[in-house]
mmCIF entry with sequence, helices, sheets and N, C-alpha, C, O atoms, coordinates in Angstrom:
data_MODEL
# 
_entry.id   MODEL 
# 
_entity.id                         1 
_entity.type                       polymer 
_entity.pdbx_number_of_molecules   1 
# 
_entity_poly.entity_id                      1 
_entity_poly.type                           'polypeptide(L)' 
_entity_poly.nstd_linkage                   no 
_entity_poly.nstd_monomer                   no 
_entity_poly.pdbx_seq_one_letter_code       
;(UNK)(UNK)(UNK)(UNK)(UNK)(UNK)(UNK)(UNK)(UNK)(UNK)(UNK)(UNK)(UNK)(UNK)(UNK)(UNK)
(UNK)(UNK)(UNK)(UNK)(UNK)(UNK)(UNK)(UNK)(UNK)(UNK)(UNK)(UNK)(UNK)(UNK)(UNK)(UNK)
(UNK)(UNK)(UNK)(UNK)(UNK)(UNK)(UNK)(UNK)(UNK)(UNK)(UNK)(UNK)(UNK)(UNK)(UNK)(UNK)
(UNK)(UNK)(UNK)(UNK)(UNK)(UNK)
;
_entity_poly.pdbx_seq_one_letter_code_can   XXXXXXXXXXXXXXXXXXXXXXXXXXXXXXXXXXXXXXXXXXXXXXXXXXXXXX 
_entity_poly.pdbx_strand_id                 A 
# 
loop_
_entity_poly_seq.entity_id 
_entity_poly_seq.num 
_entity_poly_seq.mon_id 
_entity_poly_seq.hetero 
1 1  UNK n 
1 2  UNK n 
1 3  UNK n 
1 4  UNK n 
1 5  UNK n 
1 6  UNK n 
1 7  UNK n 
1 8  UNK n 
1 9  UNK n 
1 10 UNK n 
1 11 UNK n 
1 12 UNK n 
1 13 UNK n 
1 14 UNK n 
1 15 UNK n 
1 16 UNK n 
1 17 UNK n 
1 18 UNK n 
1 19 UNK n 
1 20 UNK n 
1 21 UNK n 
1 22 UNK n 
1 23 UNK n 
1 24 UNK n 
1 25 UNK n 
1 26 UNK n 
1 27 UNK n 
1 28 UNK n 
1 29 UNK n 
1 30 UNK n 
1 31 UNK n 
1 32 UNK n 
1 33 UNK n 
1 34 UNK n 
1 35 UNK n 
1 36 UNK n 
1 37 UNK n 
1 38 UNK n 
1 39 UNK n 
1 40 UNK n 
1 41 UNK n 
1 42 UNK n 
1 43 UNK n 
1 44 UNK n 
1 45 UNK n 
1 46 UNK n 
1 47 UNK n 
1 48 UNK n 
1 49 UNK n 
1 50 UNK n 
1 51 UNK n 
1 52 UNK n 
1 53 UNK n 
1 54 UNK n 
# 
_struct_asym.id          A 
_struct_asym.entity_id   1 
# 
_struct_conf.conf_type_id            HELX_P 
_struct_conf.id                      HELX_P1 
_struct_conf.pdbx_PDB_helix_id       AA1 
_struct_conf.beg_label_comp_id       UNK 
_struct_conf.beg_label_asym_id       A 
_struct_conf.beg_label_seq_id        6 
_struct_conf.pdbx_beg_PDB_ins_code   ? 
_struct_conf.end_label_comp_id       UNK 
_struct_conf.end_label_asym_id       A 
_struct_conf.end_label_seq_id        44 
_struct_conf.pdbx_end_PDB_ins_code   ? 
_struct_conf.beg_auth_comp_id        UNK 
_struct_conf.beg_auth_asym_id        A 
_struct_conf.beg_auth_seq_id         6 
_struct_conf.end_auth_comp_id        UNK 
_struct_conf.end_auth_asym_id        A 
_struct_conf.end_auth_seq_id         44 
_struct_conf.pdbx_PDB_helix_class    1 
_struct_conf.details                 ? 
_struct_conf.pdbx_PDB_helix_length   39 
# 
_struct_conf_type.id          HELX_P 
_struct_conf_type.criteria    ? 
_struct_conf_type.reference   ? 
# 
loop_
_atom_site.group_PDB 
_atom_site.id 
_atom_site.type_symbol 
_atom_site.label_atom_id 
_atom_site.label_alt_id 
_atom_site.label_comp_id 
_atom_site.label_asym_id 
_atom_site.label_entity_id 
_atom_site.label_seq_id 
_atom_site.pdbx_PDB_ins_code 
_atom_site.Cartn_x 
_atom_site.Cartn_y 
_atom_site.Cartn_z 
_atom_site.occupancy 
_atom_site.B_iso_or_equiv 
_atom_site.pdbx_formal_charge 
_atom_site.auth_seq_id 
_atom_site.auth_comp_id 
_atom_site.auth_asym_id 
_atom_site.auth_atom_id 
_atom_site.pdbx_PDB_model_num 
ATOM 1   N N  . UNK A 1 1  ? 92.238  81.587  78.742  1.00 0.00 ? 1  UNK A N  1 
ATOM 2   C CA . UNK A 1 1  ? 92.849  81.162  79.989  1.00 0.00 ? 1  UNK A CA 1 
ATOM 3   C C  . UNK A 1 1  ? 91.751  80.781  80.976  1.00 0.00 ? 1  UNK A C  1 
ATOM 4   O O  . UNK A 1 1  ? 90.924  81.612  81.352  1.00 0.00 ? 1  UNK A O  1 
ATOM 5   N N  . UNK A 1 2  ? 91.753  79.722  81.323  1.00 0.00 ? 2  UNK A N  1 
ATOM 6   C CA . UNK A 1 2  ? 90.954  79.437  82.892  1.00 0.00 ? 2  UNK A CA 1 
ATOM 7   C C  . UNK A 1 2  ? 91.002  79.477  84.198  1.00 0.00 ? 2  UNK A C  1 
ATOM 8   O O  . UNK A 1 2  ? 91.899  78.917  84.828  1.00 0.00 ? 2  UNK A O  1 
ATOM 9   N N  . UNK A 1 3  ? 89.998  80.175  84.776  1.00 0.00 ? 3  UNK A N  1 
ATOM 10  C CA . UNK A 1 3  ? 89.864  80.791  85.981  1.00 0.00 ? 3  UNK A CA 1 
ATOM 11  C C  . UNK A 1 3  ? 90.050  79.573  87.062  1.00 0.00 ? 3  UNK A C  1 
ATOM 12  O O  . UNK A 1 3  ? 89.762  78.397  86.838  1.00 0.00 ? 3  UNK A O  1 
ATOM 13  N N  . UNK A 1 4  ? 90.591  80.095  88.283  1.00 0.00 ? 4  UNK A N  1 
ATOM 14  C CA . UNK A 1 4  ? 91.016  79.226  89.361  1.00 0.00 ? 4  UNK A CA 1 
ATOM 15  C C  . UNK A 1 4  ? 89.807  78.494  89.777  1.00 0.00 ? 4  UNK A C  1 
ATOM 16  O O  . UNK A 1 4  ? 88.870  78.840  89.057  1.00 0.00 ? 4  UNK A O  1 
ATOM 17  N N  . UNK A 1 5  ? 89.535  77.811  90.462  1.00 0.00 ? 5  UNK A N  1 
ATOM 18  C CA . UNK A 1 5  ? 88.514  77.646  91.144  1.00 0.00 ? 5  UNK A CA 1 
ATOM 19  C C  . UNK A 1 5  ? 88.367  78.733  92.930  1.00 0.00 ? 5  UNK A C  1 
ATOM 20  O O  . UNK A 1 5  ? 89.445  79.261  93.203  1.00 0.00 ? 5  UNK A O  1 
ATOM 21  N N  . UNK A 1 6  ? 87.739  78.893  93.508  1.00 0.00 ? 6  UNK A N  1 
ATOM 22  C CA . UNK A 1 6  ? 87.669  79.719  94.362  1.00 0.00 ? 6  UNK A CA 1 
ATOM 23  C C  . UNK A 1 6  ? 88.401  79.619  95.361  1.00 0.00 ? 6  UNK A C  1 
ATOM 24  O O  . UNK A 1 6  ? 89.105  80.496  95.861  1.00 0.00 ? 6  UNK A O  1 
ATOM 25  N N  . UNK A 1 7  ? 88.265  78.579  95.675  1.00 0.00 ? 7  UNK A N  1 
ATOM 26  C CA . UNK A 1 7  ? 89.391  77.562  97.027  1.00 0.00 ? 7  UNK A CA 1 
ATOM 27  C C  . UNK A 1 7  ? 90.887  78.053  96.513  1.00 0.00 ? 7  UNK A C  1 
ATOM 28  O O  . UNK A 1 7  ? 91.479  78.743  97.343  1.00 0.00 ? 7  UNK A O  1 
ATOM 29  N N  . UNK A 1 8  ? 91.758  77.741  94.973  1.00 0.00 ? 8  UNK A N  1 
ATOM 30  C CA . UNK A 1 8  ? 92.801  77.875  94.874  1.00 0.00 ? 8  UNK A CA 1 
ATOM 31  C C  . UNK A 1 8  ? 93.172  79.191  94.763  1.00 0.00 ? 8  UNK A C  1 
ATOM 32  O O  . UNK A 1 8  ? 94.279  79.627  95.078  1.00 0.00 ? 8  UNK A O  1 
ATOM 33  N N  . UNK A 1 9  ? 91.962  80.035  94.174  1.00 0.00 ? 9  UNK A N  1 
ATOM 34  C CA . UNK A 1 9  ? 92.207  81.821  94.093  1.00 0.00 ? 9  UNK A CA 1 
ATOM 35  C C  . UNK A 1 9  ? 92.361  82.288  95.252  1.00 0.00 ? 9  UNK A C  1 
ATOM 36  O O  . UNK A 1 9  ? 93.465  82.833  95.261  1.00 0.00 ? 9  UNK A O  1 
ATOM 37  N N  . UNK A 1 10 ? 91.953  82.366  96.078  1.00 0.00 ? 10 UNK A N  1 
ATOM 38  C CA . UNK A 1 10 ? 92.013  82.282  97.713  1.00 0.00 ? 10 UNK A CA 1 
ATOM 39  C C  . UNK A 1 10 ? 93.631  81.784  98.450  1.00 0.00 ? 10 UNK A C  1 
ATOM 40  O O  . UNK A 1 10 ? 94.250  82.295  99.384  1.00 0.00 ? 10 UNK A O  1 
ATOM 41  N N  . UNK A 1 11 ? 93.872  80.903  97.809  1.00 0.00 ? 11 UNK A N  1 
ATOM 42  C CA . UNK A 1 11 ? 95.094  80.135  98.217  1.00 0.00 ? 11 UNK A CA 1 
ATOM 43  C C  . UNK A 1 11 ? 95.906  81.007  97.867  1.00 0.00 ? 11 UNK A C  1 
ATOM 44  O O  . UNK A 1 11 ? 96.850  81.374  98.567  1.00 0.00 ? 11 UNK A O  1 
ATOM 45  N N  . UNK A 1 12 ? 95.670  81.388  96.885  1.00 0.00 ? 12 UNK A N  1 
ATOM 46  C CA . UNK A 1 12 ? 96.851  82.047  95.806  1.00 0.00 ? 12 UNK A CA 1 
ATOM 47  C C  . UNK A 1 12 ? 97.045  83.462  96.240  1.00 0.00 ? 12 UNK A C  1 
ATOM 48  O O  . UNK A 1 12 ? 98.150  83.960  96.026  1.00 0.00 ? 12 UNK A O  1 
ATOM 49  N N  . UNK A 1 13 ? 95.806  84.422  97.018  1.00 0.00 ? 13 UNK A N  1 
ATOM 50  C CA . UNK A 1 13 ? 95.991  85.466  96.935  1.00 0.00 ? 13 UNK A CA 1 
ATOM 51  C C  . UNK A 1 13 ? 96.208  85.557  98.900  1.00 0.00 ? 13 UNK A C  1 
ATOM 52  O O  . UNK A 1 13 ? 96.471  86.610  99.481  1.00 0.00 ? 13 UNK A O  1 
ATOM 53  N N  . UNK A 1 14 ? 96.070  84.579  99.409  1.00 0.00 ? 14 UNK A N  1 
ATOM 54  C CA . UNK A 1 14 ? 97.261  84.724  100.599 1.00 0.00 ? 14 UNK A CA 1 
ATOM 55  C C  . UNK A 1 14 ? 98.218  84.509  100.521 1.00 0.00 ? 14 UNK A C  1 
ATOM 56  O O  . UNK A 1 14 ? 98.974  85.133  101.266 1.00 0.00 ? 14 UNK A O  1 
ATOM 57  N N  . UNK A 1 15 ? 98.760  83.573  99.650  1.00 0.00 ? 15 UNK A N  1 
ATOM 58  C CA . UNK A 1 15 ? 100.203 83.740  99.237  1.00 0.00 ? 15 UNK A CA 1 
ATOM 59  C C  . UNK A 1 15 ? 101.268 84.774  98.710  1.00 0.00 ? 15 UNK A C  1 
ATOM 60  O O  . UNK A 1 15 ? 102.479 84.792  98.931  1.00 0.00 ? 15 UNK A O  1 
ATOM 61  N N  . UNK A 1 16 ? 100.530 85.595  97.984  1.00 0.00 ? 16 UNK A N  1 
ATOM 62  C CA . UNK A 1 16 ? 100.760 86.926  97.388  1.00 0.00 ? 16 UNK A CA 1 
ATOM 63  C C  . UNK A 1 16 ? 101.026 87.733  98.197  1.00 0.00 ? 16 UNK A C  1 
ATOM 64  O O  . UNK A 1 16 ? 102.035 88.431  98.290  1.00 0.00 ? 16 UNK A O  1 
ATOM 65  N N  . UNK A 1 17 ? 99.626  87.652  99.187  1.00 0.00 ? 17 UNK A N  1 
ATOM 66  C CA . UNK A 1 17 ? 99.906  88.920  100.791 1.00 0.00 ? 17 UNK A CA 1 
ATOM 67  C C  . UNK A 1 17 ? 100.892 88.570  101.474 1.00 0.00 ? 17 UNK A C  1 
ATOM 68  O O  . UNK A 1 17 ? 101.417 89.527  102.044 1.00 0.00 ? 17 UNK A O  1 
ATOM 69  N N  . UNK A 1 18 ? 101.364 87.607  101.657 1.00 0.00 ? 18 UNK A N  1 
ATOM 70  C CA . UNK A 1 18 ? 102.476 86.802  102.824 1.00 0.00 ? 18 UNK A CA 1 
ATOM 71  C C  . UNK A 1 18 ? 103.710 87.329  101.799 1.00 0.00 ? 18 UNK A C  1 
ATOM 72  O O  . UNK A 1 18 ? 104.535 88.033  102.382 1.00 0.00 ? 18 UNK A O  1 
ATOM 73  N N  . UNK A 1 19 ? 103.906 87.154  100.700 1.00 0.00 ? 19 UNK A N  1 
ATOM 74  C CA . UNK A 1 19 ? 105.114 87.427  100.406 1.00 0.00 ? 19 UNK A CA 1 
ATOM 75  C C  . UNK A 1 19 ? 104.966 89.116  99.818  1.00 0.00 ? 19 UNK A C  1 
ATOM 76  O O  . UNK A 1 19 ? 106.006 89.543  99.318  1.00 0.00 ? 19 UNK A O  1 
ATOM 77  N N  . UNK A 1 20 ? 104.090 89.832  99.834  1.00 0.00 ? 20 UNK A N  1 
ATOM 78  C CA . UNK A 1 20 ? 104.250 91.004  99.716  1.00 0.00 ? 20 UNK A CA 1 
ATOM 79  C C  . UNK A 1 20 ? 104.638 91.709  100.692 1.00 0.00 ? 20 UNK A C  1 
ATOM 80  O O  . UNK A 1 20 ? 105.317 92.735  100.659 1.00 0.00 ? 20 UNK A O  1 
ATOM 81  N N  . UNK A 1 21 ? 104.066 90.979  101.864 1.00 0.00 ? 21 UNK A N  1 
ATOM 82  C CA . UNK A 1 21 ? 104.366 91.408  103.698 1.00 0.00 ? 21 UNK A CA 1 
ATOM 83  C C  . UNK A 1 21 ? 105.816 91.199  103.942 1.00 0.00 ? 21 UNK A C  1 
ATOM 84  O O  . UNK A 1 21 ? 106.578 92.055  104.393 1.00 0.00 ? 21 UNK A O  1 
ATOM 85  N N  . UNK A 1 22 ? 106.208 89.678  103.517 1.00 0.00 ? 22 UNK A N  1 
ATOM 86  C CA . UNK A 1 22 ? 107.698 89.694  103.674 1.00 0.00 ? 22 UNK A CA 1 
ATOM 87  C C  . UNK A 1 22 ? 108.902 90.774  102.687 1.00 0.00 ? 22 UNK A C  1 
ATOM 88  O O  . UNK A 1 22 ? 110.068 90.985  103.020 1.00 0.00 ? 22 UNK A O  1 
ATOM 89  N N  . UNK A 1 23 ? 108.115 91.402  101.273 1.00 0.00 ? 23 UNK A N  1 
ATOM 90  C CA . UNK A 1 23 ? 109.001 91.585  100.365 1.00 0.00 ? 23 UNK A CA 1 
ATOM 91  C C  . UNK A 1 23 ? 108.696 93.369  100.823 1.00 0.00 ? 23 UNK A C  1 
ATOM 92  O O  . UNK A 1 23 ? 109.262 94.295  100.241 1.00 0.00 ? 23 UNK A O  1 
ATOM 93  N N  . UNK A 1 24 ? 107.981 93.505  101.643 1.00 0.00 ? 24 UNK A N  1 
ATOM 94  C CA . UNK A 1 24 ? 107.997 95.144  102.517 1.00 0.00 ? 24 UNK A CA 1 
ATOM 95  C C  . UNK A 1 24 ? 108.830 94.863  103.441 1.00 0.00 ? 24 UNK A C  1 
ATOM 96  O O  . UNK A 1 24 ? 109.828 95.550  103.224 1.00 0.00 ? 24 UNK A O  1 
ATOM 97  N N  . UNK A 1 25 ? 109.000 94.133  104.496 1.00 0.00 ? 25 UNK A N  1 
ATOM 98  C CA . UNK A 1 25 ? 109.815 93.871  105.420 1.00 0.00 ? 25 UNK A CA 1 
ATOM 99  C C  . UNK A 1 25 ? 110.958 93.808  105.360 1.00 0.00 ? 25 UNK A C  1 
ATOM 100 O O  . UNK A 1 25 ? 111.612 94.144  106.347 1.00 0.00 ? 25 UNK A O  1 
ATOM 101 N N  . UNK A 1 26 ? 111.484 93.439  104.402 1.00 0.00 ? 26 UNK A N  1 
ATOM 102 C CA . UNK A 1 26 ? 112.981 93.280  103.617 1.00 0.00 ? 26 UNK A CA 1 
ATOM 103 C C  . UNK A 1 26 ? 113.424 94.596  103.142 1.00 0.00 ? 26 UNK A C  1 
ATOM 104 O O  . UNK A 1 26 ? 114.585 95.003  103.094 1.00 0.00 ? 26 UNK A O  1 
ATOM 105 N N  . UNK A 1 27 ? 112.435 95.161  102.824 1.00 0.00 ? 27 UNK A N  1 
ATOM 106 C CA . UNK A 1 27 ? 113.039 96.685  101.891 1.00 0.00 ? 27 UNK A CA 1 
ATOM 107 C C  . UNK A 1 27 ? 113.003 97.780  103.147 1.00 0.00 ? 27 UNK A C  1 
ATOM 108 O O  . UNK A 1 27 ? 113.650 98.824  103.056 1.00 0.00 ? 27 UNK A O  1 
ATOM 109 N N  . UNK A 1 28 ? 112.261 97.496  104.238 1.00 0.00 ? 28 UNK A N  1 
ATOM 110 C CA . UNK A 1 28 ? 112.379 98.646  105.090 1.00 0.00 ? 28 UNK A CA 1 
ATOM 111 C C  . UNK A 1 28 ? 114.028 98.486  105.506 1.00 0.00 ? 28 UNK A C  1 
ATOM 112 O O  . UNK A 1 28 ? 114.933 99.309  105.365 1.00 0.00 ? 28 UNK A O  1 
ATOM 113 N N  . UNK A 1 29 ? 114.075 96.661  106.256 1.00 0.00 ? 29 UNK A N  1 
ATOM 114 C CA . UNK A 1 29 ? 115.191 96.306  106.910 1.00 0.00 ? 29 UNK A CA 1 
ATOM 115 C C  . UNK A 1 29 ? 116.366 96.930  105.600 1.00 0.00 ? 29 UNK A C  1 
ATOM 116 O O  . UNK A 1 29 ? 117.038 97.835  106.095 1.00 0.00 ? 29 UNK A O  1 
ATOM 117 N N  . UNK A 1 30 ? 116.655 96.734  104.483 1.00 0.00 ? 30 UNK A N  1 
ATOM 118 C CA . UNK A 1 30 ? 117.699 97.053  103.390 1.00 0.00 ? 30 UNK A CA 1 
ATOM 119 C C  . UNK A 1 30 ? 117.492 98.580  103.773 1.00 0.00 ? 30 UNK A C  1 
ATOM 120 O O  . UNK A 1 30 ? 118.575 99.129  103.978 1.00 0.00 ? 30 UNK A O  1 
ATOM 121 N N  . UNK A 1 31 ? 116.344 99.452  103.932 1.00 0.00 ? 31 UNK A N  1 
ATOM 122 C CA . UNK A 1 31 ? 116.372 101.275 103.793 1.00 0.00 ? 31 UNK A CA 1 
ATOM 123 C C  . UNK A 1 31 ? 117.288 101.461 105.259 1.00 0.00 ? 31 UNK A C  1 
ATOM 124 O O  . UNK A 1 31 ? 118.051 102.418 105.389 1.00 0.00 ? 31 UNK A O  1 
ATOM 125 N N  . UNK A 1 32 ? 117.128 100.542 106.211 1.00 0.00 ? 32 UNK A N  1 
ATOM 126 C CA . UNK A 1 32 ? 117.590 101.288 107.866 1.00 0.00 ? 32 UNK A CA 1 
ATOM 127 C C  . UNK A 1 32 ? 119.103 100.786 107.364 1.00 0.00 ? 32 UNK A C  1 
ATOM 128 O O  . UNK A 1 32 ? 119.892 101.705 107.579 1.00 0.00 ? 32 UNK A O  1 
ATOM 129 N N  . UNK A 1 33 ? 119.785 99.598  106.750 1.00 0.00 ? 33 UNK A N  1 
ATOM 130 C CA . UNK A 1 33 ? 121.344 99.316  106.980 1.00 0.00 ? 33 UNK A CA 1 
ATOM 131 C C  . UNK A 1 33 ? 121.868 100.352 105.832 1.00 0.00 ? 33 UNK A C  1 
ATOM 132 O O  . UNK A 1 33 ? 122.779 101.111 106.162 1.00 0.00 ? 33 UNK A O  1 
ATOM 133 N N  . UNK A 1 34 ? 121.245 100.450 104.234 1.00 0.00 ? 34 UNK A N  1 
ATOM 134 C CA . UNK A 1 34 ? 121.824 101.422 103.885 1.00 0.00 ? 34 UNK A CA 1 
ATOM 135 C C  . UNK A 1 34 ? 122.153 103.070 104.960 1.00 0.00 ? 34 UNK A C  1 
ATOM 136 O O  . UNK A 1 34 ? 123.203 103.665 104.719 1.00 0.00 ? 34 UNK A O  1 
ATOM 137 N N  . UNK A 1 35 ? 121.376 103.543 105.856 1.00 0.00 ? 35 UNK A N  1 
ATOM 138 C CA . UNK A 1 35 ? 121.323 104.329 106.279 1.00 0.00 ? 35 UNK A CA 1 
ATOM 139 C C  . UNK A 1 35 ? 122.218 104.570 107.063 1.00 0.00 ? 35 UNK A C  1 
ATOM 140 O O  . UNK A 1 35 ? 122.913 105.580 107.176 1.00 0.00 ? 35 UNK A O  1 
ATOM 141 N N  . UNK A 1 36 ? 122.209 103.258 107.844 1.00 0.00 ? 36 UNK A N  1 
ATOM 142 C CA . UNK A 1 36 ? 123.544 103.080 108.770 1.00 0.00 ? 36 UNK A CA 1 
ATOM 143 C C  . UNK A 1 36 ? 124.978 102.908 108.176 1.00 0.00 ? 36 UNK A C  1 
ATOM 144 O O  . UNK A 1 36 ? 126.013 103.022 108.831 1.00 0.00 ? 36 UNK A O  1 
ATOM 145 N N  . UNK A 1 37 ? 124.889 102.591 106.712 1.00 0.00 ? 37 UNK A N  1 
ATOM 146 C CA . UNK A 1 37 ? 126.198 102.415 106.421 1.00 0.00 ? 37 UNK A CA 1 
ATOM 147 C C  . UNK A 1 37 ? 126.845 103.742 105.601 1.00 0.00 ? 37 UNK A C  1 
ATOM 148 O O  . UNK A 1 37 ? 128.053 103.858 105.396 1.00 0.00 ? 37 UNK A O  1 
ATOM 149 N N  . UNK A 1 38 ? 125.665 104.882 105.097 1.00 0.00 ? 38 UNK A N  1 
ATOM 150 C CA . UNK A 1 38 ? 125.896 105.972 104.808 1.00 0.00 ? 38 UNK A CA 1 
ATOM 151 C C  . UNK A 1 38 ? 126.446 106.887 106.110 1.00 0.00 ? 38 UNK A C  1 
ATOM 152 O O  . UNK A 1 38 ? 127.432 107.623 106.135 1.00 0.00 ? 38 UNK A O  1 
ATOM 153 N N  . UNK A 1 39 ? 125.568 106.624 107.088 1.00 0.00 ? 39 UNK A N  1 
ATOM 154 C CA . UNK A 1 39 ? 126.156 107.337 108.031 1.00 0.00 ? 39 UNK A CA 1 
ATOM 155 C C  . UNK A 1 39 ? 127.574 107.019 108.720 1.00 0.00 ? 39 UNK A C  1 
ATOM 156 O O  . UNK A 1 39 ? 128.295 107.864 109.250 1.00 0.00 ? 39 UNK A O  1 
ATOM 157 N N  . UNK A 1 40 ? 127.769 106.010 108.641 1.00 0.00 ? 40 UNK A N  1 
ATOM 158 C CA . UNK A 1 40 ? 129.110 105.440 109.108 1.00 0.00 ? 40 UNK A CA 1 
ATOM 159 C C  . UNK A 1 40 ? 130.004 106.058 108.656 1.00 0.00 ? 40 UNK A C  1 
ATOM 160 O O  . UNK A 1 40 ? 130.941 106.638 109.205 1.00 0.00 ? 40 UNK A O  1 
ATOM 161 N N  . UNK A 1 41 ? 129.465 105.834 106.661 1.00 0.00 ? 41 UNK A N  1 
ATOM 162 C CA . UNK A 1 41 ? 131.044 106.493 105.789 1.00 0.00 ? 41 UNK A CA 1 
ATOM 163 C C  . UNK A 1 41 ? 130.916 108.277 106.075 1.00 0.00 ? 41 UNK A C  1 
ATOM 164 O O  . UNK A 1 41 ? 131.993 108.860 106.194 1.00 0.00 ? 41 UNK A O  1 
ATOM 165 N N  . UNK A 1 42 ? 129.755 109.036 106.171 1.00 0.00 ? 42 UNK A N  1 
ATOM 166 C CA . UNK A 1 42 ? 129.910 110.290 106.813 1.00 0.00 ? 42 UNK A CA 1 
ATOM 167 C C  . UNK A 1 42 ? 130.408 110.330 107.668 1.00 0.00 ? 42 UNK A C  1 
ATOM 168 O O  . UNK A 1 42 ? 130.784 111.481 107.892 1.00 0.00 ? 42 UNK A O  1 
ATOM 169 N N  . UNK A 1 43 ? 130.703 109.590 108.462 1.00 0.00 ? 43 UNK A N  1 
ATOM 170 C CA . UNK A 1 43 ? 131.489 110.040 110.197 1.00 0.00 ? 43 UNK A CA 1 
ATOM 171 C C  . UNK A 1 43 ? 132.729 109.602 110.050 1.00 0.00 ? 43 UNK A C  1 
ATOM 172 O O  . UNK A 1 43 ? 133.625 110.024 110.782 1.00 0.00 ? 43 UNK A O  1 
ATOM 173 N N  . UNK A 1 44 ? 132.969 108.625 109.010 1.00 0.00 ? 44 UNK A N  1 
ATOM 174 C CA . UNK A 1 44 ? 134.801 108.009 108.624 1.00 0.00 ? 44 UNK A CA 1 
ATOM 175 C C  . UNK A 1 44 ? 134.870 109.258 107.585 1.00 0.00 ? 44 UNK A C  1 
ATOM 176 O O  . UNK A 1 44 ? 136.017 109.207 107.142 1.00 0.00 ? 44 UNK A O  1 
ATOM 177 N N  . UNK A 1 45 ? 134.200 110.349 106.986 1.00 0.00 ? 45 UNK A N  1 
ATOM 178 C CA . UNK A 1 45 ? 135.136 110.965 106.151 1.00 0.00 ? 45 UNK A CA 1 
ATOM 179 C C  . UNK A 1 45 ? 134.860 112.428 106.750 1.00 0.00 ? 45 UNK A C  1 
ATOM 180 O O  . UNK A 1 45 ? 135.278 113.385 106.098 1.00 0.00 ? 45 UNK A O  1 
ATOM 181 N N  . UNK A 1 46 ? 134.281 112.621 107.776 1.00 0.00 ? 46 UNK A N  1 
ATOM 182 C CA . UNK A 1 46 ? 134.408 113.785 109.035 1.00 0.00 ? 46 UNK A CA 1 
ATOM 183 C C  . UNK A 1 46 ? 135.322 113.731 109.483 1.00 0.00 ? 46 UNK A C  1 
ATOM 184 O O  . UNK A 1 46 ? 135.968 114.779 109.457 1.00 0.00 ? 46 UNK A O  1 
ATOM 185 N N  . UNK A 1 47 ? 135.996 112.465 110.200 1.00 0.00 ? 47 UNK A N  1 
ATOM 186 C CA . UNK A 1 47 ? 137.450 112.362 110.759 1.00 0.00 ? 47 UNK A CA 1 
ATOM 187 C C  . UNK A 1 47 ? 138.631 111.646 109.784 1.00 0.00 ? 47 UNK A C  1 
ATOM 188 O O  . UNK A 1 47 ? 139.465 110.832 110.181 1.00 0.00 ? 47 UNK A O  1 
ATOM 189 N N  . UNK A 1 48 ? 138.496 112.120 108.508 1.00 0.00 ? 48 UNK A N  1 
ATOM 190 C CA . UNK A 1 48 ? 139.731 112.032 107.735 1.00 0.00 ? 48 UNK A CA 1 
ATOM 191 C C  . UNK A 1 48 ? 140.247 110.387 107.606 1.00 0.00 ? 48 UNK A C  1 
ATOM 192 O O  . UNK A 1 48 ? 141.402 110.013 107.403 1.00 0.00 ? 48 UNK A O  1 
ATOM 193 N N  . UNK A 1 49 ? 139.134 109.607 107.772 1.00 0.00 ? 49 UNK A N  1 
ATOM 194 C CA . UNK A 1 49 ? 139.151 108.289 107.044 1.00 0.00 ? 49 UNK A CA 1 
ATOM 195 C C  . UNK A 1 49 ? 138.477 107.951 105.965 1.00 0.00 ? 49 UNK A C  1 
ATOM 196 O O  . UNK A 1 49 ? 137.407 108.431 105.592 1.00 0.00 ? 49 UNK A O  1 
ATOM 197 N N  . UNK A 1 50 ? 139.204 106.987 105.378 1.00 0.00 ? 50 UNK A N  1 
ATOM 198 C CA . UNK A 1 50 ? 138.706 106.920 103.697 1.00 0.00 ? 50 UNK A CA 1 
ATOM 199 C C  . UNK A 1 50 ? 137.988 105.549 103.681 1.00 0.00 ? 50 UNK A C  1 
ATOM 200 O O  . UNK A 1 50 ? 138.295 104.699 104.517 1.00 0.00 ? 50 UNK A O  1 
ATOM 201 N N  . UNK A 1 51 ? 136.794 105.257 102.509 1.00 0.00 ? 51 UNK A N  1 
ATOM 202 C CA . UNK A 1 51 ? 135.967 104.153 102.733 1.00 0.00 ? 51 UNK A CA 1 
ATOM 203 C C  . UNK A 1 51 ? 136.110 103.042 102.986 1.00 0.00 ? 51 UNK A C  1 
ATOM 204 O O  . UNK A 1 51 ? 137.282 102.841 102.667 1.00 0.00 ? 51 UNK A O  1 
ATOM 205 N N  . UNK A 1 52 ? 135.610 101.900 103.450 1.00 0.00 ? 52 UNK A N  1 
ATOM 206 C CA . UNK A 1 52 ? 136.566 100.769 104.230 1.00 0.00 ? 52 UNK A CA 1 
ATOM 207 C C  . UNK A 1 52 ? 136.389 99.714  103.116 1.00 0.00 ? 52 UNK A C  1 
ATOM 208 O O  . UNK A 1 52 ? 135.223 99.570  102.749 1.00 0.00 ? 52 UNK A O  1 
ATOM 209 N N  . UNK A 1 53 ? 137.324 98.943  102.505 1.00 0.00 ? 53 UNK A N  1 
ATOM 210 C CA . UNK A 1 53 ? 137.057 97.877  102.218 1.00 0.00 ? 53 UNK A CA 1 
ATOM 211 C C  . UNK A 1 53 ? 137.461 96.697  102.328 1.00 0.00 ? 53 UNK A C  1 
ATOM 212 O O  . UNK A 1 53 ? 138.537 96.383  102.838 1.00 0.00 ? 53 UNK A O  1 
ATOM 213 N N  . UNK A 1 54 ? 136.440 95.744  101.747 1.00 0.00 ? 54 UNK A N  1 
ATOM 214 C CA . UNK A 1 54 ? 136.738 94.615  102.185 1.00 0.00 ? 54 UNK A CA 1 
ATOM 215 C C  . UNK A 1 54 ? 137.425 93.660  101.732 1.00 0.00 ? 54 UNK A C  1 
ATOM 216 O O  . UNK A 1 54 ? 137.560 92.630  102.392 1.00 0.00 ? 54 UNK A O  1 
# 
């Protein structure tokens, strides 16, 4: 297999960081709505409501 040249390895491995940055950003934002939507269905089945659907 042949190696990048330096310019495109470079290219390539900010590209990697940018979407590793975005693909952390996404999983925090997905950890806080699961959280919110667990807590929701805890407080609908505290007051004797059943899960909502859609």
């Amino acid at each position: 297999m042949k190696r990048l040249p330096k310019e495109e390895c470079e290219k390539e491995n900010e590209r990697l960081r940018k979407e590793n940055e975005r693909l952390r950003a996404e999983n925090l934002l997905l950890k806080k709505v699961k959280a919110l939507v667990e807590e929701r269905e805890s407080r609908n089945r505290r007051i004797g409501r059943g899960p909502l659907t859609n």
